[in-house]
mmCIF file of the N, C-alpha and C atoms, coordinates in Angstrom:
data_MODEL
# 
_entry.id   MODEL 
# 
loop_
_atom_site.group_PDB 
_atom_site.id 
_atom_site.type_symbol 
_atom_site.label_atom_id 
_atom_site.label_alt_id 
_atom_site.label_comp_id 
_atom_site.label_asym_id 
_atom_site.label_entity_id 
_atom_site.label_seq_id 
_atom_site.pdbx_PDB_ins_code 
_atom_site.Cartn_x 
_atom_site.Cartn_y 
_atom_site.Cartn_z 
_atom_site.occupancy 
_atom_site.B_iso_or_equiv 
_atom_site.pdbx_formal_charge 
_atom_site.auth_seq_id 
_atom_site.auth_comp_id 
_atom_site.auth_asym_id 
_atom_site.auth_atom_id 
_atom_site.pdbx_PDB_model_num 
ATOM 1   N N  . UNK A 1 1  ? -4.369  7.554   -6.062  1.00 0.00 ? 1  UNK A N  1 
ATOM 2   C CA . UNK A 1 1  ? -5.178  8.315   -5.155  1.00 0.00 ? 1  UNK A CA 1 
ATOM 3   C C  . UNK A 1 1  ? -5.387  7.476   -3.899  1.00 0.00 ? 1  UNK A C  1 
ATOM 4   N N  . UNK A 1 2  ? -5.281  7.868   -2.779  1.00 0.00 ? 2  UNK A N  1 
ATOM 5   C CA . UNK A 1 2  ? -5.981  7.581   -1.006  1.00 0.00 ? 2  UNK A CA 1 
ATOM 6   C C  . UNK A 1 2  ? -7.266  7.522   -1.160  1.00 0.00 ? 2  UNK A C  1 
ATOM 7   N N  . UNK A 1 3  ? -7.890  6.224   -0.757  1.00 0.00 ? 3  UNK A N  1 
ATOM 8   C CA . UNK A 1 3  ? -9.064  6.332   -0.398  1.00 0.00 ? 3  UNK A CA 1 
ATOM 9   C C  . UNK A 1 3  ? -9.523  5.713   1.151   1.00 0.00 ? 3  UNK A C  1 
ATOM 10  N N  . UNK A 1 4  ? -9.791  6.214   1.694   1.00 0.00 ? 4  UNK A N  1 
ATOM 11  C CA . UNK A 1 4  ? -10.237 5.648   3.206   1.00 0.00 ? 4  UNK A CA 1 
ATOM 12  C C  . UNK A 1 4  ? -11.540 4.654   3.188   1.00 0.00 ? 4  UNK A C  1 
ATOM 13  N N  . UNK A 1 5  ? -11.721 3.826   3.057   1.00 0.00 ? 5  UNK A N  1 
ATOM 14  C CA . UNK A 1 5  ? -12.706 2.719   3.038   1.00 0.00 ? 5  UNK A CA 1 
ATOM 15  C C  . UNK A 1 5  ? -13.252 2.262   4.771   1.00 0.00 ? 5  UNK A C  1 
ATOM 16  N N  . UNK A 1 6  ? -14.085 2.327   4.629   1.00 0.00 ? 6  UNK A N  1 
ATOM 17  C CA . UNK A 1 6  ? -15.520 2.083   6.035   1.00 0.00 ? 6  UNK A CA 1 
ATOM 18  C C  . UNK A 1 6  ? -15.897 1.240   5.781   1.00 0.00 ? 6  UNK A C  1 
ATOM 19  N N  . UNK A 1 7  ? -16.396 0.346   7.109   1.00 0.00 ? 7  UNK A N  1 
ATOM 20  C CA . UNK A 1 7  ? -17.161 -0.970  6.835   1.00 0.00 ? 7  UNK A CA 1 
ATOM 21  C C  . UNK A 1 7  ? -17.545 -1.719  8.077   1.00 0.00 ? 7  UNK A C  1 
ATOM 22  N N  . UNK A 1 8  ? -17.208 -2.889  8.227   1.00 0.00 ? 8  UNK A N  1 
ATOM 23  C CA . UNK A 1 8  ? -17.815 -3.651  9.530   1.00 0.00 ? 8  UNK A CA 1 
ATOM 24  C C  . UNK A 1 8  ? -17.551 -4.813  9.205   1.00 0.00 ? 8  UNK A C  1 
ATOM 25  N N  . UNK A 1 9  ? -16.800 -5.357  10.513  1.00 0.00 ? 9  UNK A N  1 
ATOM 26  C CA . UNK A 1 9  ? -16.872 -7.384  9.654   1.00 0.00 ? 9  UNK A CA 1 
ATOM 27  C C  . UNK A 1 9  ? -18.484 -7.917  10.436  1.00 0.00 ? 9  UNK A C  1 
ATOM 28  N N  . UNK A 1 10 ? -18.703 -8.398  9.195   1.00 0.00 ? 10 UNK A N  1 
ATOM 29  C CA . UNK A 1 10 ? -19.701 -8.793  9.020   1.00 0.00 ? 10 UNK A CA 1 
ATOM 30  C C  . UNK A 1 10 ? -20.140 -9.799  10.137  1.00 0.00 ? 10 UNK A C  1 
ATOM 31  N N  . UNK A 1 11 ? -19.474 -10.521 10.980  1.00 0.00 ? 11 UNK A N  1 
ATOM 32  C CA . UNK A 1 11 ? -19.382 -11.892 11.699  1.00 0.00 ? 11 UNK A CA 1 
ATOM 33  C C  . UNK A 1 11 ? -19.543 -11.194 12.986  1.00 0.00 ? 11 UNK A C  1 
ATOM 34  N N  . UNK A 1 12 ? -18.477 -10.330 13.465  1.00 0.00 ? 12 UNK A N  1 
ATOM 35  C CA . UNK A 1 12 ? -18.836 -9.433  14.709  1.00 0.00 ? 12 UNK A CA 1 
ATOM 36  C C  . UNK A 1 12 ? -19.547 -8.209  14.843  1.00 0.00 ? 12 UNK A C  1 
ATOM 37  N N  . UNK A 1 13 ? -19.407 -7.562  13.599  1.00 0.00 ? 13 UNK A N  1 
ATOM 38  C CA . UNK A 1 13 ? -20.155 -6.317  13.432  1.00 0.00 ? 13 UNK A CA 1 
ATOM 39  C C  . UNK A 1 13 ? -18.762 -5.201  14.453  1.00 0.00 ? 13 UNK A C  1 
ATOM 40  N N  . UNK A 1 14 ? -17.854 -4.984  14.395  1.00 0.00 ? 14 UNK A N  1 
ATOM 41  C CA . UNK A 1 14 ? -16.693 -4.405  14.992  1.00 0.00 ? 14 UNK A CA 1 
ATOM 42  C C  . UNK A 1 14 ? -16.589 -4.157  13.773  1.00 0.00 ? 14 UNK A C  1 
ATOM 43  N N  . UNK A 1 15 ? -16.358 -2.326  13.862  1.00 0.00 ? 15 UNK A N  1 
ATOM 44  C CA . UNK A 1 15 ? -15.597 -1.407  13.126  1.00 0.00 ? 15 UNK A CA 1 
ATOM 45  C C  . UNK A 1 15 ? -14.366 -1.857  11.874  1.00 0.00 ? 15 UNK A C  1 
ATOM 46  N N  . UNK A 1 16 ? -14.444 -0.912  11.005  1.00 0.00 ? 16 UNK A N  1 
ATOM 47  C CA . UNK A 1 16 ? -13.030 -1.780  10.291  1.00 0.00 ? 16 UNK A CA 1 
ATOM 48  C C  . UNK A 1 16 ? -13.014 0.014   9.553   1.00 0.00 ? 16 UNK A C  1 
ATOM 49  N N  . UNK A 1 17 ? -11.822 0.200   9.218   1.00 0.00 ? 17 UNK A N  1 
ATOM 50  C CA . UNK A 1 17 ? -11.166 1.111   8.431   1.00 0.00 ? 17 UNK A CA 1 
ATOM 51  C C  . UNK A 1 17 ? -9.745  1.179   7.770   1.00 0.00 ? 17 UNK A C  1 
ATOM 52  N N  . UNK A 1 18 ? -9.588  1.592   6.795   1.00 0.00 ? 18 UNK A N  1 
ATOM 53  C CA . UNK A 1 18 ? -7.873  1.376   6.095   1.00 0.00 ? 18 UNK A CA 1 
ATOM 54  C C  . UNK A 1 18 ? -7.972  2.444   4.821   1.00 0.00 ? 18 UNK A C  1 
ATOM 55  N N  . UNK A 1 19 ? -6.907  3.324   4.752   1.00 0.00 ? 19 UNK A N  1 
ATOM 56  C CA . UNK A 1 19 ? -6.426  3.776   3.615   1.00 0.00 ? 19 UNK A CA 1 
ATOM 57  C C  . UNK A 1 19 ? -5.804  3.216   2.966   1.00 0.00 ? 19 UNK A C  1 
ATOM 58  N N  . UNK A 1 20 ? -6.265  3.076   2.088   1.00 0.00 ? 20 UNK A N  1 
ATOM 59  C CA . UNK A 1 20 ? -6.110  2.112   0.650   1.00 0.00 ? 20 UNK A CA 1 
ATOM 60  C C  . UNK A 1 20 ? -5.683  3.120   -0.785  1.00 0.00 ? 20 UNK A C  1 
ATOM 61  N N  . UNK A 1 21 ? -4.686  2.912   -1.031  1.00 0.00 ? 21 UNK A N  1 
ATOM 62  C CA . UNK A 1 21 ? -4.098  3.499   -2.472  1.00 0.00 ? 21 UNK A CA 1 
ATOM 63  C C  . UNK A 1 21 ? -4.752  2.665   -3.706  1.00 0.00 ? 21 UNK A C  1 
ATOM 64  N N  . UNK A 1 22 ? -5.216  3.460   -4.665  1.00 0.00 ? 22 UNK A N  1 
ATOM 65  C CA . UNK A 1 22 ? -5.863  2.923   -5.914  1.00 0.00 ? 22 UNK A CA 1 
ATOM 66  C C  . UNK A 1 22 ? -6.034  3.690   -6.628  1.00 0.00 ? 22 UNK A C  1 
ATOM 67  N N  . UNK A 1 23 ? -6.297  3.050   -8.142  1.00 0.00 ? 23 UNK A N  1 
ATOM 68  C CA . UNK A 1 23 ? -6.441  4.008   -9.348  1.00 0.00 ? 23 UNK A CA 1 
ATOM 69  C C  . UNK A 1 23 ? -7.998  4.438   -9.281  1.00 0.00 ? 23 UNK A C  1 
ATOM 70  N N  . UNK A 1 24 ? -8.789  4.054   -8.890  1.00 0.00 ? 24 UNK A N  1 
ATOM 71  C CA . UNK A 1 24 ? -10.443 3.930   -8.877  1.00 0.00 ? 24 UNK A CA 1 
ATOM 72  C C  . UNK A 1 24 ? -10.948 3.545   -7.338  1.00 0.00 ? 24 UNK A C  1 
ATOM 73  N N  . UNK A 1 25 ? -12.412 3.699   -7.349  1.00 0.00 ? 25 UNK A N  1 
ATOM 74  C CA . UNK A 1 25 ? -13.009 3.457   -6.437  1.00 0.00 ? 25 UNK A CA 1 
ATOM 75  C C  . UNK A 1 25 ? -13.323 2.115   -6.421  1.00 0.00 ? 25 UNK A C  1 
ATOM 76  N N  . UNK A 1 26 ? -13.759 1.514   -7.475  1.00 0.00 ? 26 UNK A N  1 
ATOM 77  C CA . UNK A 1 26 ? -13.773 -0.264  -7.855  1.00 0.00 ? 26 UNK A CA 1 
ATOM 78  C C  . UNK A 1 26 ? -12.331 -0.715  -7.068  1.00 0.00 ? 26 UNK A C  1 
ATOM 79  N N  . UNK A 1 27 ? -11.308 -0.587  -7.437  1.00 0.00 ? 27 UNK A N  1 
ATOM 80  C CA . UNK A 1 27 ? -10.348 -1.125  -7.221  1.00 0.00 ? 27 UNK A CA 1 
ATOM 81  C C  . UNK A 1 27 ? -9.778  -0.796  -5.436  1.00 0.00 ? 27 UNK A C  1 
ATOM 82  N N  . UNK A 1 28 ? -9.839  0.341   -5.236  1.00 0.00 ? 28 UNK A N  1 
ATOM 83  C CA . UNK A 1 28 ? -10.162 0.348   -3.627  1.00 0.00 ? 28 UNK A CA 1 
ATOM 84  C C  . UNK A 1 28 ? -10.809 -0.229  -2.423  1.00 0.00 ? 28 UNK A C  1 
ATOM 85  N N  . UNK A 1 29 ? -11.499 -0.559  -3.588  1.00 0.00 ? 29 UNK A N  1 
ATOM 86  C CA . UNK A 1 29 ? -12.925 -2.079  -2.678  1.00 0.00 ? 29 UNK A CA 1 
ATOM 87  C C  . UNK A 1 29 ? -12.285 -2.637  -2.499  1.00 0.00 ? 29 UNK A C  1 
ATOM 88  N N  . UNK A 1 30 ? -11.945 -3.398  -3.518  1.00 0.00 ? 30 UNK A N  1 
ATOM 89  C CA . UNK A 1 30 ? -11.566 -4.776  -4.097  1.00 0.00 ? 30 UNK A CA 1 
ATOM 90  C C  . UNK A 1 30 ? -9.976  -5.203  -3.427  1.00 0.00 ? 30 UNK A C  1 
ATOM 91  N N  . UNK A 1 31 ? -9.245  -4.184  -3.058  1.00 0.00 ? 31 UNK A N  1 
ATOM 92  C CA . UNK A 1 31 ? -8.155  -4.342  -2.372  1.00 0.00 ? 31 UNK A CA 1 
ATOM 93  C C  . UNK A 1 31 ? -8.833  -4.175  -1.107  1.00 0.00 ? 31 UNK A C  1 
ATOM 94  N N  . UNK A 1 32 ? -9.356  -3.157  -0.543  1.00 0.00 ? 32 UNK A N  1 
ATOM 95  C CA . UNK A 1 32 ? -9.712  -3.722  1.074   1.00 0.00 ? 32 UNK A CA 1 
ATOM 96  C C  . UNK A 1 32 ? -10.431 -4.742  1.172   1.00 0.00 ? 32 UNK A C  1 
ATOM 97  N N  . UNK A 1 33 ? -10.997 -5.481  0.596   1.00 0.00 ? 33 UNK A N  1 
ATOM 98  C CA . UNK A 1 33 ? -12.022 -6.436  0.369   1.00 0.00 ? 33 UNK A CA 1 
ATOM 99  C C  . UNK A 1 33 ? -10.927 -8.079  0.908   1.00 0.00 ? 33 UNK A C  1 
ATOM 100 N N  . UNK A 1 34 ? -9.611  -7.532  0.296   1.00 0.00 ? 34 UNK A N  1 
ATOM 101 C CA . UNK A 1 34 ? -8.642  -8.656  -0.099  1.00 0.00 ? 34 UNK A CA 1 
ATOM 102 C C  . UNK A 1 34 ? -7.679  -8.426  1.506   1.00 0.00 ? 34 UNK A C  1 
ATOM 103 N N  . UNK A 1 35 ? -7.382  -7.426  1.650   1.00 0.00 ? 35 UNK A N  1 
ATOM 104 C CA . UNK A 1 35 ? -6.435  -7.260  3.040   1.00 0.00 ? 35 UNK A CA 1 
ATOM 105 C C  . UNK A 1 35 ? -7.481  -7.133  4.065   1.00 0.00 ? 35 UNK A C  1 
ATOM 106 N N  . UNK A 1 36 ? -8.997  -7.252  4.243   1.00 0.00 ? 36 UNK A N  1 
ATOM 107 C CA . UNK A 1 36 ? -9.680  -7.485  5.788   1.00 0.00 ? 36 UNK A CA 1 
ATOM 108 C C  . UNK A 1 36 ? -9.960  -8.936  5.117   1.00 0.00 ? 36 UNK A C  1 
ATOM 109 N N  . UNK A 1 37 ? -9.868  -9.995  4.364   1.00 0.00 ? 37 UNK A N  1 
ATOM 110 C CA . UNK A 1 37 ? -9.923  -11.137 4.359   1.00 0.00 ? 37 UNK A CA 1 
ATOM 111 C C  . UNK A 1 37 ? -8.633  -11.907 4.703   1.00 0.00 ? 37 UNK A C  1 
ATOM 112 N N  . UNK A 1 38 ? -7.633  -11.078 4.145   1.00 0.00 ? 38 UNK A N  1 
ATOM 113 C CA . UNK A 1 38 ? -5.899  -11.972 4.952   1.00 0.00 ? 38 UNK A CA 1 
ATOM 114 C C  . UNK A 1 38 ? -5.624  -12.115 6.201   1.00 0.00 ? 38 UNK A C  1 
ATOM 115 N N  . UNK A 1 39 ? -6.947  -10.383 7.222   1.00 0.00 ? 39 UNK A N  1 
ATOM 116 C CA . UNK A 1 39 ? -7.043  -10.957 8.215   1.00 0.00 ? 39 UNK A CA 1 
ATOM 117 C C  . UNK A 1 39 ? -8.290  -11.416 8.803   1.00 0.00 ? 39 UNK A C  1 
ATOM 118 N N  . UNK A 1 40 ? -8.844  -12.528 8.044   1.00 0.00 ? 40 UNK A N  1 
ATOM 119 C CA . UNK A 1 40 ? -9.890  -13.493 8.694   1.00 0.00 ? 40 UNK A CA 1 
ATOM 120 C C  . UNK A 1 40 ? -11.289 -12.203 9.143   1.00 0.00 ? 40 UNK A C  1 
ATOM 121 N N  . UNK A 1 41 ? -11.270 -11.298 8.177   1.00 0.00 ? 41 UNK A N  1 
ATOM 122 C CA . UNK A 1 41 ? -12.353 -10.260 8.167   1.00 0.00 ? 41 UNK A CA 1 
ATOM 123 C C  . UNK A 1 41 ? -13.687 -10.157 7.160   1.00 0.00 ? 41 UNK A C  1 
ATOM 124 N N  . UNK A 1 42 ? -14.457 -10.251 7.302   1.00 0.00 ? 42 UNK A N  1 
ATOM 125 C CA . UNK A 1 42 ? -15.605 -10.684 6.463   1.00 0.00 ? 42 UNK A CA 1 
ATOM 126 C C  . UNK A 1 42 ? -16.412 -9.318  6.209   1.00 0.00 ? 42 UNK A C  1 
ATOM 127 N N  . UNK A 1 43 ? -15.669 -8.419  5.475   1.00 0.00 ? 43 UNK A N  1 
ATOM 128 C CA . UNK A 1 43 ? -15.767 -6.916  5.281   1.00 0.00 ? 43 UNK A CA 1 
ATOM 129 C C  . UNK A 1 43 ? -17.334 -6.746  4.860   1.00 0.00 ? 43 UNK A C  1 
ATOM 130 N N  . UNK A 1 44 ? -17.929 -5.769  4.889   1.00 0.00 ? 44 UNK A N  1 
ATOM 131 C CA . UNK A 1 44 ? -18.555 -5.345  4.648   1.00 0.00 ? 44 UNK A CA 1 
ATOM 132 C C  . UNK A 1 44 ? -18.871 -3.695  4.161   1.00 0.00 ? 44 UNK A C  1 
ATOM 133 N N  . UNK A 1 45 ? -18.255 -2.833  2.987   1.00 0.00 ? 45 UNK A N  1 
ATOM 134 C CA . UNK A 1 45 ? -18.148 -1.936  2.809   1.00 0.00 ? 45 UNK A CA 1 
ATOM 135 C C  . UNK A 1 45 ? -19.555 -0.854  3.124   1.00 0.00 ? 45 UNK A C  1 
ATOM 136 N N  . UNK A 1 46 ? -19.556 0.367   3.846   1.00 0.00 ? 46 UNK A N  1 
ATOM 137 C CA . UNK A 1 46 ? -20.373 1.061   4.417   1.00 0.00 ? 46 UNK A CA 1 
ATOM 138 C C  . UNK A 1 46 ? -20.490 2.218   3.361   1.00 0.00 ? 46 UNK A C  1 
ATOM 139 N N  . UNK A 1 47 ? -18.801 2.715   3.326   1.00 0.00 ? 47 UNK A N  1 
ATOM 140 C CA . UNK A 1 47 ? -18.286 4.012   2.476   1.00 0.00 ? 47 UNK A CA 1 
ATOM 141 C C  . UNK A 1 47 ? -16.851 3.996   2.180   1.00 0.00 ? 47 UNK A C  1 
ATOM 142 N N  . UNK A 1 48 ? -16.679 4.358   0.609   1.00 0.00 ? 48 UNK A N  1 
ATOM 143 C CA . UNK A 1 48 ? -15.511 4.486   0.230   1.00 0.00 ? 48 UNK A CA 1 
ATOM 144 C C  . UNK A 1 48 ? -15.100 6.333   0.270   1.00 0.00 ? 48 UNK A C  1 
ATOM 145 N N  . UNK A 1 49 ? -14.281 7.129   1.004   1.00 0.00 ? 49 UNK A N  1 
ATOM 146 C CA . UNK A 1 49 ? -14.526 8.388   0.509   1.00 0.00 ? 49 UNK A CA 1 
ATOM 147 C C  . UNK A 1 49 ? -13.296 8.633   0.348   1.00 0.00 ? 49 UNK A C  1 
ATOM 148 N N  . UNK A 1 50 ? -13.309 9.812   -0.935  1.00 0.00 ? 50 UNK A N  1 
ATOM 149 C CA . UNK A 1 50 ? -12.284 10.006  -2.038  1.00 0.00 ? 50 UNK A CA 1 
ATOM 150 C C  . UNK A 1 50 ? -11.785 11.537  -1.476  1.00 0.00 ? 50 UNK A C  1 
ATOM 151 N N  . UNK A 1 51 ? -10.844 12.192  -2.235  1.00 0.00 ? 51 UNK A N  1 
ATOM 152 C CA . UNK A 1 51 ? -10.686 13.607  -1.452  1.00 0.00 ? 51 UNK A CA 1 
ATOM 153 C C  . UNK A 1 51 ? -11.611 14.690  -1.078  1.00 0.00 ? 51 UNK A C  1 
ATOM 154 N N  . UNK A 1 52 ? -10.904 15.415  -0.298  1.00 0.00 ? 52 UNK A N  1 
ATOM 155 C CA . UNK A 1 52 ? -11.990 16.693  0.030   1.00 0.00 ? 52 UNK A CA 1 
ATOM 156 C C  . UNK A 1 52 ? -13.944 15.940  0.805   1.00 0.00 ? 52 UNK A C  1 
ATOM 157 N N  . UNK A 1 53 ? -13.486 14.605  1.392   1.00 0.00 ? 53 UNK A N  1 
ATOM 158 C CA . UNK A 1 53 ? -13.741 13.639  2.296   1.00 0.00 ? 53 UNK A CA 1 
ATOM 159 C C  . UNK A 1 53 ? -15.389 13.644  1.181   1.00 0.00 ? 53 UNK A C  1 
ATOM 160 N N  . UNK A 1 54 ? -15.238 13.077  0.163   1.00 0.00 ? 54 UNK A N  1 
ATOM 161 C CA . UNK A 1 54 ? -16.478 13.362  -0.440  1.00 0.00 ? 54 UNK A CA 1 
ATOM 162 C C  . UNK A 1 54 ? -16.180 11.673  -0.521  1.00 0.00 ? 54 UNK A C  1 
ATOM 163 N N  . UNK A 1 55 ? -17.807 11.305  -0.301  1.00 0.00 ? 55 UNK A N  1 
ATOM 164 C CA . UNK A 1 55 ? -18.431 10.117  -0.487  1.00 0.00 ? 55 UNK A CA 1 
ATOM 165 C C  . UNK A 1 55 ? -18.386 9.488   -1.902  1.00 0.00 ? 55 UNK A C  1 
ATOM 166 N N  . UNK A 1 56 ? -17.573 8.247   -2.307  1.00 0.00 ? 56 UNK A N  1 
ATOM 167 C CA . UNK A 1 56 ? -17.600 8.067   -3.433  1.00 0.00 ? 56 UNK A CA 1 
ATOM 168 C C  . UNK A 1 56 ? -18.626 6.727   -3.804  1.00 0.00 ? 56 UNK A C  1 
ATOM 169 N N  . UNK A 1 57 ? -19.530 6.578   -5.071  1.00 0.00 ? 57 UNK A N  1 
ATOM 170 C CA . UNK A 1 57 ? -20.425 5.582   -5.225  1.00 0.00 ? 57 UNK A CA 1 
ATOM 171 C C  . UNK A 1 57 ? -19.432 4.857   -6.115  1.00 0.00 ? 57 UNK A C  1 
ATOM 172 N N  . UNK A 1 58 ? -19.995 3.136   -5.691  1.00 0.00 ? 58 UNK A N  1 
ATOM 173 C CA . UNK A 1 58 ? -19.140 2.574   -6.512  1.00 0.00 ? 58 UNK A CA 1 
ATOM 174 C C  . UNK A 1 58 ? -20.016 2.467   -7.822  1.00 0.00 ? 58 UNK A C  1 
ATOM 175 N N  . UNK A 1 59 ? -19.570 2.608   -9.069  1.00 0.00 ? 59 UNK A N  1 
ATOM 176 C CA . UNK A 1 59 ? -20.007 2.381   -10.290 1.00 0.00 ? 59 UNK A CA 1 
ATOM 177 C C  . UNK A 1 59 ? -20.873 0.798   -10.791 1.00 0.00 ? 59 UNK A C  1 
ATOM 178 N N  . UNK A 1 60 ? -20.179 0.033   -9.965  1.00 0.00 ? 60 UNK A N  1 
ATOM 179 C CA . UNK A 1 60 ? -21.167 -1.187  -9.993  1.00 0.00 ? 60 UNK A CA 1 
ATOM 180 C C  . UNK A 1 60 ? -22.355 -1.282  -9.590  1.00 0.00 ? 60 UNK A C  1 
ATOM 181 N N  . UNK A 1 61 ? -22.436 -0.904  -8.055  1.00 0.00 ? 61 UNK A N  1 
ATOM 182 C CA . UNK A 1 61 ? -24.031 -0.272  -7.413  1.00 0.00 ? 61 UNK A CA 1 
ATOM 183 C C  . UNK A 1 61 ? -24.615 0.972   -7.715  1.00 0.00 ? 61 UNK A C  1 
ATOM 184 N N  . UNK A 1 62 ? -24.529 1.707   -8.661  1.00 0.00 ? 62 UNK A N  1 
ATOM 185 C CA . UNK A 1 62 ? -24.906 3.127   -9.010  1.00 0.00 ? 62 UNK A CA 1 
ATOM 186 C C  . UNK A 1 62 ? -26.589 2.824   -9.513  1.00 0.00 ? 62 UNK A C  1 
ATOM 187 N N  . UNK A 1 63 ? -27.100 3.115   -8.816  1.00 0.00 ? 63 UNK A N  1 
ATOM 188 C CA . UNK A 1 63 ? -28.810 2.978   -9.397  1.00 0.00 ? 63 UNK A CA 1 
ATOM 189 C C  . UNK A 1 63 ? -28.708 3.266   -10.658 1.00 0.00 ? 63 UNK A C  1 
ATOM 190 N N  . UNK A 1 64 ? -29.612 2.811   -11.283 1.00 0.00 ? 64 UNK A N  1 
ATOM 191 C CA . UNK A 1 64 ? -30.092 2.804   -12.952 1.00 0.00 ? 64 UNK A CA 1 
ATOM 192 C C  . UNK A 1 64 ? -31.247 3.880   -13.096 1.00 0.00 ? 64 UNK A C  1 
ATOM 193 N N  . UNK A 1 65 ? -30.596 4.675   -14.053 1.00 0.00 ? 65 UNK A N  1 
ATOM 194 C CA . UNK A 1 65 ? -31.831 5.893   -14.098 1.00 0.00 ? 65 UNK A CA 1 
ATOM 195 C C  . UNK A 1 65 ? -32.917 5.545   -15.584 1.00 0.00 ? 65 UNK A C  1 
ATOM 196 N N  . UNK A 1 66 ? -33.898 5.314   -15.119 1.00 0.00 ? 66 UNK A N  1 
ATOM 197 C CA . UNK A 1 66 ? -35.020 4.669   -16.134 1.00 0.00 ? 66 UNK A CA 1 
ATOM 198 C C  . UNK A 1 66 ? -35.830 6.345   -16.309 1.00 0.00 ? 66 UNK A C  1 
ATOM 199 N N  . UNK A 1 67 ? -35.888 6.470   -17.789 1.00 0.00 ? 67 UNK A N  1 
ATOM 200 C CA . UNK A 1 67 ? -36.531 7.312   -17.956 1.00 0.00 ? 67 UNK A CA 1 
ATOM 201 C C  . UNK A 1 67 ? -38.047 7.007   -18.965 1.00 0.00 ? 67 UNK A C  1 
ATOM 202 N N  . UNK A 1 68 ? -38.726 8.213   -17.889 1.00 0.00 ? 68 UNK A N  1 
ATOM 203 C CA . UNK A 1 68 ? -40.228 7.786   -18.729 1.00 0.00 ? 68 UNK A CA 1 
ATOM 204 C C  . UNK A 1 68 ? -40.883 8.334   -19.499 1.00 0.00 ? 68 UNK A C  1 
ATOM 205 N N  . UNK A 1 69 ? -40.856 7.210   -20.457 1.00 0.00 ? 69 UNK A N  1 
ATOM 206 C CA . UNK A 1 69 ? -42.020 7.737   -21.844 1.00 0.00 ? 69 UNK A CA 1 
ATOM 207 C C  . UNK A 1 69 ? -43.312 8.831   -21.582 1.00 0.00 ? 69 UNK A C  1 
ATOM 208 N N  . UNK A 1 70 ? -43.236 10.099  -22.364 1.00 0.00 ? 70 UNK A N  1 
ATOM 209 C CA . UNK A 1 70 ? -44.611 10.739  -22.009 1.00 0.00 ? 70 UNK A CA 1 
ATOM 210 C C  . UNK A 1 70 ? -46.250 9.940   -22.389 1.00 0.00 ? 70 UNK A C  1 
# 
């Protein structure tokens, strides 16, 4: 799957974007994460979005749903 990954280097704060092929949204990071560091880019991911331009959460940062005792 294409995922278009958003972000910002972190050092200048200048734009960054790349379609990135991956099996997952984890792994879409993790490769743009790796090609804006080959070029001396200190990424900062904003948004990963998956088809039909829908916003995808990564599963690592997914809030924790605490449920409460009556």
């Amino acid at each position: 799957m294409t995922y278009l990954v958003v972000g910002l280097d972190q050092s200048s704060f200048a734009p960054w974007h790349e379609n990135i092929r991956a099996d997952d949204v984890a792994s879409a990071r993790q490769i743009a994460f790796a090609r804006a560091q080959a070029r001396g880019i200190q990424l900062v991911v904003a948004a990963v979005i998956g088809p039909n331009s829908t916003v995808l959460a990564d599963p690592a940062q997914a809030p924790a749903v605490w449920s409460q005792a009556a």
